[in-house]
C-alpha positions in Angstrom: -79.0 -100.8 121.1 -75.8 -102.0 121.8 -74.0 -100.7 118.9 -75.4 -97.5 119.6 -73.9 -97.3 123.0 -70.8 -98.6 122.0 -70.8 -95.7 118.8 -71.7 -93.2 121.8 -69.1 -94.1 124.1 -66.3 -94.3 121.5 -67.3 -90.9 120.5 -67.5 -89.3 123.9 -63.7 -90.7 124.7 -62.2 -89.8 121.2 -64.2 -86.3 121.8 -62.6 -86.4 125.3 -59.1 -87.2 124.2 -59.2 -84.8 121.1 -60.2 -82.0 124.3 -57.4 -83.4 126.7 -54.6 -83.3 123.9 -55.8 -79.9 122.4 -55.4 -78.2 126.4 -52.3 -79.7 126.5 -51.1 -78.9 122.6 -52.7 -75.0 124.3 -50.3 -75.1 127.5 -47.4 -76.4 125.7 -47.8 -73.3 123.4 -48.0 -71.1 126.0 -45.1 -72.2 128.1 -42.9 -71.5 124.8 -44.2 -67.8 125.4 -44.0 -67.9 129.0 -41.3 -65.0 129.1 -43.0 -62.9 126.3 -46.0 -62.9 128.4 -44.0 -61.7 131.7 -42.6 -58.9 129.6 -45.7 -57.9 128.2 -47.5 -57.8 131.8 -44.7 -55.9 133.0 -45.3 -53.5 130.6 -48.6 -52.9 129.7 -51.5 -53.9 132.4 -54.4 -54.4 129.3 -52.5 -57.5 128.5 -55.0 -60.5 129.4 -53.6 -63.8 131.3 -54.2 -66.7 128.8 -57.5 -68.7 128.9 -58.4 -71.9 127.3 -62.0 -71.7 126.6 -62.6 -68.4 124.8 -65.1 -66.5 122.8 -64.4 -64.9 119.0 -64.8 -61.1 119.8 -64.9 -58.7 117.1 -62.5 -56.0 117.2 -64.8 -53.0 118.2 -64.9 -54.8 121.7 -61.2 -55.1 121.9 -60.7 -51.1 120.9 -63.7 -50.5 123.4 -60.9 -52.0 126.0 -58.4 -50.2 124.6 -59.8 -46.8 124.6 -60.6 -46.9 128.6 -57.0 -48.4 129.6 -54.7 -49.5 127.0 -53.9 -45.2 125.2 -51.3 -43.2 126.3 -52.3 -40.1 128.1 -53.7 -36.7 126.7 -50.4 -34.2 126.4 -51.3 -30.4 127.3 -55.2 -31.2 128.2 -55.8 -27.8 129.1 -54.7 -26.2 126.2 -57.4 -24.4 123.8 -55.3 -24.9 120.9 -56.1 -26.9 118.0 -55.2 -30.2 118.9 -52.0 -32.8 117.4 -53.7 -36.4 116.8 -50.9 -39.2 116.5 -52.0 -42.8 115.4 -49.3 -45.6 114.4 -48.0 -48.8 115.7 -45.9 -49.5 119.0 -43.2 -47.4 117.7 -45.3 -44.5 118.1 -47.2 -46.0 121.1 -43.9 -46.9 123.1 -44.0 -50.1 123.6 -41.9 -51.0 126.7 -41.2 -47.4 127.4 -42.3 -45.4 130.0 -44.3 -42.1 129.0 -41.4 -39.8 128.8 -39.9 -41.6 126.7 -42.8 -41.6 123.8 -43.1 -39.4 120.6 -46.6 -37.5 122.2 -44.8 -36.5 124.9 -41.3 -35.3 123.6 -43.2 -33.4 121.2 -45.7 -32.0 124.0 -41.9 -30.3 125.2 -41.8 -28.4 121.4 -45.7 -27.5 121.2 -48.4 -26.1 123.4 -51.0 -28.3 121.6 -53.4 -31.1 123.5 -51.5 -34.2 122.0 -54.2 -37.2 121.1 -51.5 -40.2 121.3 -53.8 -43.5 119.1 -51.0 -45.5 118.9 -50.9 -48.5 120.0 -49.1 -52.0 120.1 -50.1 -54.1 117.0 -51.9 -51.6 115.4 -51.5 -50.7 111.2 -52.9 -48.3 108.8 -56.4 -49.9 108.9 -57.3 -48.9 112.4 -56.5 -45.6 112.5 -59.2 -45.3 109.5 -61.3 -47.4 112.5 -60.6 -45.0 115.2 -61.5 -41.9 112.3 -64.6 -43.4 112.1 -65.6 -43.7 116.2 -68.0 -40.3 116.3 -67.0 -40.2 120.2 -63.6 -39.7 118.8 -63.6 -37.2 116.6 -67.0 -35.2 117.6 -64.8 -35.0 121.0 -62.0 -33.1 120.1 -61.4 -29.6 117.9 -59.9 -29.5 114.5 -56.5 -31.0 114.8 -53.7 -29.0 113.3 -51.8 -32.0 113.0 -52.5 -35.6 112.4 -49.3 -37.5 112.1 -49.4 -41.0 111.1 -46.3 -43.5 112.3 -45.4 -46.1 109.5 -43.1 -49.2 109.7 -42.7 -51.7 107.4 -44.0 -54.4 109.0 -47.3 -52.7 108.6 -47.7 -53.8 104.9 -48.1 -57.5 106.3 -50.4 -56.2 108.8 -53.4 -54.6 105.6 -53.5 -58.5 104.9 -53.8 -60.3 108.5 -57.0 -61.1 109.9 -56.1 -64.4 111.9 -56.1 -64.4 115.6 -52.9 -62.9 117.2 -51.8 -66.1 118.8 -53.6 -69.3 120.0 -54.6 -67.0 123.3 -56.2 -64.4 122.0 -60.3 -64.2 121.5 -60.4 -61.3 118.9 -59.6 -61.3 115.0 -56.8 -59.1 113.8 -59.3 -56.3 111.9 -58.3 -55.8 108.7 -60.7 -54.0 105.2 -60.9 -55.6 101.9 -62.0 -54.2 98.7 -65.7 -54.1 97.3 -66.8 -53.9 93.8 -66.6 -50.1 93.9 -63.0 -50.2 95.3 -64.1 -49.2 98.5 -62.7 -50.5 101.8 -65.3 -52.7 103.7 -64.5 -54.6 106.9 -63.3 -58.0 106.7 -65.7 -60.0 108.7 -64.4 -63.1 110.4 -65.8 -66.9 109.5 -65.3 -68.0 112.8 -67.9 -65.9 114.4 -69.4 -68.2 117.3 -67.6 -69.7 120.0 -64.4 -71.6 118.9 -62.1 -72.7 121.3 -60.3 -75.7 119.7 -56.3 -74.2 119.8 -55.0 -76.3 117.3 -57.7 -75.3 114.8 -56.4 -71.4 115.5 -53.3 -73.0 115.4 -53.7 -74.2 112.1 -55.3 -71.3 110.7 -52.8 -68.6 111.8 -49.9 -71.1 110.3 -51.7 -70.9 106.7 -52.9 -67.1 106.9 -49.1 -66.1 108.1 -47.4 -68.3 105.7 -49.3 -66.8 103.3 -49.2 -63.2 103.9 -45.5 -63.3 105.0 -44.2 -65.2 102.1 -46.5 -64.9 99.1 -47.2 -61.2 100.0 -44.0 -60.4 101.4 -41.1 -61.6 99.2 -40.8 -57.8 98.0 -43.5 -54.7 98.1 -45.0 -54.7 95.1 -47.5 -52.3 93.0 -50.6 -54.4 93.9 -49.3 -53.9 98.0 -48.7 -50.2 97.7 -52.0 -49.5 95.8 -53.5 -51.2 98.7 -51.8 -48.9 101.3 -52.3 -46.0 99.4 -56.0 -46.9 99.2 -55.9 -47.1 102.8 -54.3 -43.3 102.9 -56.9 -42.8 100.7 -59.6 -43.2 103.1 -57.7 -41.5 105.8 -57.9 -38.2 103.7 -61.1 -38.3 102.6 -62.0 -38.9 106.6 -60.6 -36.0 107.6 -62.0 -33.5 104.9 -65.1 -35.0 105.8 -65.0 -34.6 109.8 -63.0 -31.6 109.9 -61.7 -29.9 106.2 -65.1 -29.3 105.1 -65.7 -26.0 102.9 -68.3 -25.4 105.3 -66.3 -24.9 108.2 -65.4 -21.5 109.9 -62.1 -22.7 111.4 -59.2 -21.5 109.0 -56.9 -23.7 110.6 -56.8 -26.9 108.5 -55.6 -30.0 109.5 -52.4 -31.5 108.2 -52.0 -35.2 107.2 -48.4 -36.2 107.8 -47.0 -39.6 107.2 -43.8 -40.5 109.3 -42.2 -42.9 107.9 -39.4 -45.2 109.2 -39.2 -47.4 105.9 -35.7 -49.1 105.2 -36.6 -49.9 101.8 -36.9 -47.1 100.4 -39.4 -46.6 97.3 -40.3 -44.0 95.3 -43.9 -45.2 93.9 -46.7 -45.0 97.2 -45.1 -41.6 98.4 -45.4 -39.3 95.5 -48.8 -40.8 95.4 -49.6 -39.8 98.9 -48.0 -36.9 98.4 -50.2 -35.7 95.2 -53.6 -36.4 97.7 -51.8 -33.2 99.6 -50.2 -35.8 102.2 -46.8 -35.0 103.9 -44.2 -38.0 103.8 -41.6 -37.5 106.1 -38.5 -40.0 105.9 -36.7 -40.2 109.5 -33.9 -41.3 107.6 -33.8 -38.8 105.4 -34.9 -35.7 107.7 -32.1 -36.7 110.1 -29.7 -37.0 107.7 -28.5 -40.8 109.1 -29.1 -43.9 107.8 -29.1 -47.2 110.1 -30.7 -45.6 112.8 -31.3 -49.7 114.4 -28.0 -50.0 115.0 -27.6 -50.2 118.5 -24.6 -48.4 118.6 -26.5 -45.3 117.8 -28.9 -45.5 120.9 -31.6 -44.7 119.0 -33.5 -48.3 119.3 -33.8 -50.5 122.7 -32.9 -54.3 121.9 -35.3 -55.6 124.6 -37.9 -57.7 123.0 -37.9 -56.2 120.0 -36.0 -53.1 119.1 -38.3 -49.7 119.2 -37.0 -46.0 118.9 -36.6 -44.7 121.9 -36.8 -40.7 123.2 -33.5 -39.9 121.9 -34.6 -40.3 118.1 -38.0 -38.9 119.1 -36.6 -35.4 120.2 -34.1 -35.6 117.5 -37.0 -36.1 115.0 -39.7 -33.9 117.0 -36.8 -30.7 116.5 -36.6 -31.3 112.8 -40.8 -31.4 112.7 -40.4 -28.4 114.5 -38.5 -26.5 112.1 -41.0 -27.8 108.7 -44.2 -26.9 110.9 -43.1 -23.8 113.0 -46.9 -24.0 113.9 -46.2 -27.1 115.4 
């Protein structure tokens, strides 16, 4: 009896210091981000002040928060036109900028569309084939003239993450995988119950990051593309299915444009993209400048992280303009 109590009570201390060191292993990590967190409050209310004890979420909760506070609003509402759908990353969201100062409404100034801004901060090519799948999405709006898609490089890394953000954060990054039939499926979590040792997330974002960033992202390569353009793949076939059916009366079909702000340029997933009847647009390129990050230009803000601001977006929005007159 006595070694059993003394088994028991060395496990409940060891189990008590493992819990005292990994809160304070959690608080260290967050005072390193202390300022990151300020900016991100300051900027965007949906971010959530830090907790210790958490519970794994799956994503469709997350984007169930992020549909009723965290998109930009509707441009033109009113309008009866065939809507403009925009889905991308914080460079098409605007992260740290105010709404004027955002692609959907610089371009609401050149068209008298309702603009659908689903960009947001974080996101990659994966969820906008997510959102394309919400029916109270697309069953709520008309045919879209336009869906524009905003691509970065950093967005390749993002088809492969499905780690937790940081040690704060109660969701999984939601990324697809391929079945047997080459068809994107969900990646499901293995942490799917309550999990709230840090240094265990900790640990597993280190490996998953390490990974993707430096195995996966040495140089783009066939294998990474394919994947992308599988993912374009299923954006395509989403939209003849929703809205480009034969069936359909409206004569007004919608166009899939890719905006991309690549640096590396690459001749292999665009043609590609281009043969599933998907427009590429290079900002680069349709500009007619190259560099466009350098501060100098004004075209990117420094703070944080550098983002295009509204003077590349009405730039950019003109020269759309003038390829889709219908714009």
């Amino acid at each position: 009896m006595k070694i059993f109590l003394k088994l028991f009570l060395t496990f409940i201390i060891s189990f008590g210091c493992l819990i005292l060191f990994d809160y304070c292993f959690f608080k260290f990590e967050i005072m390193q981000k202390a300022d990151l967190y300020k900016s991100f409050e300051k900027y965007n209310f949906f971010i959530k002040l830090p907790k210790y004890f958490i519970k794994i979420q799956p994503f469709k909760n997350t984007y169930e928060d992020i549909k009723h506070y965290g998109f930009r609003p509707v441009m033109n509402a009113d309008s009866k036109l065939n809507p403009i759908v925009i889905f991308g990353c914080s460079y098409a969201y605007g992260y740290i900028f105010e709404n004027e100062q955002t692609i959907s409404y610089i371009m609401s100034k050149y068209s008298k569309r309702p603009i659908y801004n689903r960009a947001y901060n974080g996101f990659g090519v994966q969820h906008a084939i997510y959102q394309l799948k919400d029916e109270s999405f697309y069953k709520s709006i008309k045919r879209p003239r336009y869906i524009f898609y905003v691509f970065m490089e950093d967005q390749y890394k993002r088809l492969y993450l499905d780690c937790f953000t940081d040690i704060s954060s109660d969701s999984y990054y939601l990324n697809y995988k391929r079945d047997k039939n080459n068809n994107l499926i969900e990646n499901k979590p293995f942490l799917n119950i309550y999990y709230n040792l840090a240094i265990i997330r900790h640990i597993y974002n280190k490996i998953k990051s390490d990974y993707v960033y430096k195995a996966l992202w040495i140089k783009p390569n066939q294998e990474i593309y394919d994947f992308l353009l599988l993912h374009l793949k299923n954006i395509n076939d989403l939209i003849k299915s929703d809205w480009n059916d034969e069936t359909s009366k409206d004569k007004e079909k919608t166009k899939f444009v890719i905006i991309t702000f690549e640096s590396t340029k690459n001749e292999y997933w665009k043609p590609q993209a281009e043969k599933m009847g998907i427009d590429v647009i290079d900002v680069e390129e349709i500009l007619g400048e190259t560099n466009l990050t350098d501060i100098k230009k004004g075209y990117f803000e420094p703070e944080i992280c550098g983002h295009p601001n509204g003077k590349l977006f009405k730039k950019l929005v003109k020269k759309l303009k003038e390829i889709y007159p219908d714009l």
